[in-house]
C-alpha positions in Angstrom: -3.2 29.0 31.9 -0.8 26.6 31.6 -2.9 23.8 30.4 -3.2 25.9 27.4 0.1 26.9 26.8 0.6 23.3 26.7 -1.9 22.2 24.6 -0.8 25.3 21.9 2.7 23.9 22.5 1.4 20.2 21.5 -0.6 21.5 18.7 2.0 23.5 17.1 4.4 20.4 16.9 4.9 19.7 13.4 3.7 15.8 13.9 0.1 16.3 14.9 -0.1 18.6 12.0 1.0 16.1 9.6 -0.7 13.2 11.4 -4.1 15.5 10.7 -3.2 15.9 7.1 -2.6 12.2 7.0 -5.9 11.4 8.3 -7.9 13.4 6.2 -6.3 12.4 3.0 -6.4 9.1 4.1 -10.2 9.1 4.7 -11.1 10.8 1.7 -8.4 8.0 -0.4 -10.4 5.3 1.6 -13.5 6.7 0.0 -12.1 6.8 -3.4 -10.9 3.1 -2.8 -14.4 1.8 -1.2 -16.1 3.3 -4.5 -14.1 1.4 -6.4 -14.8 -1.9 -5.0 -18.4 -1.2 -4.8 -18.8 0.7 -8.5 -16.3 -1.7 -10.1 -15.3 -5.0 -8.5 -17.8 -6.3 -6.6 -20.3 -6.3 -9.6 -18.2 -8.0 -11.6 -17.3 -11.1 -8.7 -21.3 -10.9 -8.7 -21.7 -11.8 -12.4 -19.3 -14.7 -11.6 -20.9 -15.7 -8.5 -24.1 -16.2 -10.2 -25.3 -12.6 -9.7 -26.2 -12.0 -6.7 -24.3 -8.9 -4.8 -21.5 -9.9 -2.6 -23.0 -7.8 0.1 -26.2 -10.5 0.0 -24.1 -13.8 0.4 -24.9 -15.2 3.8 -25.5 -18.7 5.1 -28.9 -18.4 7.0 -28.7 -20.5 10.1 -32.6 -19.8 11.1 -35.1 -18.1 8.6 -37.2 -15.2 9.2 -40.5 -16.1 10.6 -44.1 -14.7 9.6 -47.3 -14.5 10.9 -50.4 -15.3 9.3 -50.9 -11.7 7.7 -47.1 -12.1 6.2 -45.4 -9.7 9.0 -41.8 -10.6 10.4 -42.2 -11.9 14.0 -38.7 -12.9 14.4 -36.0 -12.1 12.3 -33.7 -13.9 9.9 -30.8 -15.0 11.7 -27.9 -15.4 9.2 -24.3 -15.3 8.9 -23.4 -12.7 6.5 -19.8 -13.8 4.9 -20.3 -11.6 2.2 -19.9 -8.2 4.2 -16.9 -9.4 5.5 -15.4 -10.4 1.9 -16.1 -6.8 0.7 -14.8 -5.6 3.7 -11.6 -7.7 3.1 -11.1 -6.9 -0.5 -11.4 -3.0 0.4 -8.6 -3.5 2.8 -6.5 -5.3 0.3 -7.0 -2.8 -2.3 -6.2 0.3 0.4 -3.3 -1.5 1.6 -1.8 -2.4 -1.8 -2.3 0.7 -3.2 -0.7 2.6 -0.1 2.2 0.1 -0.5 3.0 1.3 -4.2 2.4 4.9 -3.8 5.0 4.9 -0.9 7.1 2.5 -2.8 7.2 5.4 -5.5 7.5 8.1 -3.0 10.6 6.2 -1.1 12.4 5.8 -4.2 12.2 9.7 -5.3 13.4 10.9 -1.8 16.7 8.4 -2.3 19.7 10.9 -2.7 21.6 9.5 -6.1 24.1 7.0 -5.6 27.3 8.9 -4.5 31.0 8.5 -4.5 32.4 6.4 -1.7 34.2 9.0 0.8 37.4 9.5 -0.1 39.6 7.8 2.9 41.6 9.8 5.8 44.7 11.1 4.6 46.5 9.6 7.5 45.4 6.2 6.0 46.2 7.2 2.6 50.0 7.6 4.2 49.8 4.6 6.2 48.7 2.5 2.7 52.3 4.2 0.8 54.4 2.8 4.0 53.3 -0.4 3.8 53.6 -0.2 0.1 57.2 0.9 0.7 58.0 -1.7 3.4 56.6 -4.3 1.0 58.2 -3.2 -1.9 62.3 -3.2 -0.1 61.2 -7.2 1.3 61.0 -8.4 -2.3 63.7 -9.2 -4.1 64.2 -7.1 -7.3 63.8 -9.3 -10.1 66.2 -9.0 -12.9 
């Protein structure tokens, strides 16, 4: 019974609640993002690379090889750099856009610049005696 109480006392912490929220939204943002990339930029670094998907760029290190009847008896052995790029451009994109949007969120939870505190009234008397005491050590001037 205590295991549970536990486990009820570590789910009701306010943390793994938002760390859930987090999570989801950031899986279904990641979506949104990967969509992009696929629907939007990667077609158009295809076009410039000559066409082909960026998915489909690989350097093949040993062709596939086929029997007489044209069946695959060993597989294509290939280093598939292209995967990897997309891959990398989806991180990019997730990361930059997660950068601005708590860029924005950072500078709306900043209080508004406020007045410097107003100093201790103790050092507010201690400032008039030295003004005083520097005030009777100079000569008046005529």
């Amino acid at each position: 019974m205590k295991l549970l109480d536990e486990f009820k006392a570590f789910i009701a912490r306010g943390n793994v609640v938002d760390l859930a929220v987090g999570v989801v939204i950031g899986a279904a943002f990641g979506r949104i993002v990967s969509s992009l990339v696929d629907g939007l930029i990667m077609p158009t670094i295809a076009v410039l690379g000559g066409g082909v998907r960026v998915e489909d760029w690989k350097v093949v290190l040993r062709p596939a090889r086929l029997d007489a009847a044209g069946r695959e008896v060993a597989a294509e052995v290939a280093l598939r750099y292209g995967a990897v790029l997309q891959s990398a451009i989806d991180f990019v994109l997730i990361a930059a856009v997660i950068f601005l949007f708590l860029r924005a969120y950072n500078r709306l939870r900043q209080p508004a610049a406020a007045e410097p505190p107003k100093p201790a009234e103790d050092i507010v008397l201690l400032r008039e005696i030295r003004d005083l005491l520097r005030a009777q050590r100079e000569p008046q001037k005529p």
